[in-house]
C-alpha positions as CSV (number, residue, x, y, z in Angstrom):
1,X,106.0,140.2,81.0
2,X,105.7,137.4,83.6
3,X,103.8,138.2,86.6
4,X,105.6,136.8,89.6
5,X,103.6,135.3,92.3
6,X,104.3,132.9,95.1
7,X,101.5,130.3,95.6
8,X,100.5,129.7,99.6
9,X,98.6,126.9,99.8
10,X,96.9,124.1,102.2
11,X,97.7,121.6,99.8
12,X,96.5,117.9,100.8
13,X,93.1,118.1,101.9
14,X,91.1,118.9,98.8
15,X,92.0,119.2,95.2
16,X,92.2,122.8,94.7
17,X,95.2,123.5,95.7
18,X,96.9,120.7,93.6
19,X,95.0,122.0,90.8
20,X,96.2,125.4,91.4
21,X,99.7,124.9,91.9
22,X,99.6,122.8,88.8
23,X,97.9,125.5,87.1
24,X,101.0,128.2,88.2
25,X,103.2,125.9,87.1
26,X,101.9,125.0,83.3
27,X,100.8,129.3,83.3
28,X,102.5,131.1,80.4
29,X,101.4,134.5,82.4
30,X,103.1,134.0,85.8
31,X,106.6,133.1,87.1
32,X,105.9,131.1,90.2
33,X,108.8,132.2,92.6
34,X,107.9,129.6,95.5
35,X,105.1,128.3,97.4
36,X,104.4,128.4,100.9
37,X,102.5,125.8,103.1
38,X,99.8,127.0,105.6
39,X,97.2,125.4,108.4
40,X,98.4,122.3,110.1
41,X,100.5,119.5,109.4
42,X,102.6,122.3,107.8
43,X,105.4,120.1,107.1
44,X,103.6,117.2,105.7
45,X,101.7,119.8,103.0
46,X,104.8,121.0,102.2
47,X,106.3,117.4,101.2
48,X,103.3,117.3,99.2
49,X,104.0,120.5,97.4
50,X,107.5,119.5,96.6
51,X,106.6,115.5,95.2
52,X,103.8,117.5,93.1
53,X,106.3,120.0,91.9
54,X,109.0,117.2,91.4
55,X,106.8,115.2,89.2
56,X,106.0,118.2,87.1
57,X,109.4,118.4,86.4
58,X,109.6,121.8,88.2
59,X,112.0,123.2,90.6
60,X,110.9,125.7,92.9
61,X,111.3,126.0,96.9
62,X,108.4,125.3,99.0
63,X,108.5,127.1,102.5
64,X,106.9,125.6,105.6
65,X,104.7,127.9,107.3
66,X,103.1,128.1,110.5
67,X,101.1,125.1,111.6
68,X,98.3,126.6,113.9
């Protein structure tokens, strides 16, 4: 069985969380359910997410969160 997870991230200022979410998405042991954006420019990470998740080939929603 899948474990289900949702990835929050502050994707965009190091390579971590790229390599993370990449990481969810290629996983045979998790079912990444969505990813959530977190610490400034909230909106700008989370068009990141989506262009990283995009070229992956992988659909999943990406939720903006709070930007503070």
């Amino acid at each position: 069985m899948l474990k289900k997870i949702i990835l929050d991230t502050d994707i965009g200022d190091d390579i971590d969380d790229s390599f993370a979410l990449i990481m969810a998405v290629l996983s045979k042991k998790v079912d990444l359910l969505g990813v959530t954006t977190c610490f400034r420019n909230t909106t700008k990470r989370a068009k990141i997410a989506k262009a990283l998740l995009r070229s992956l080939g992988y659909d999943v929603e990406v939720y903006i969160g709070e930007g503070i």
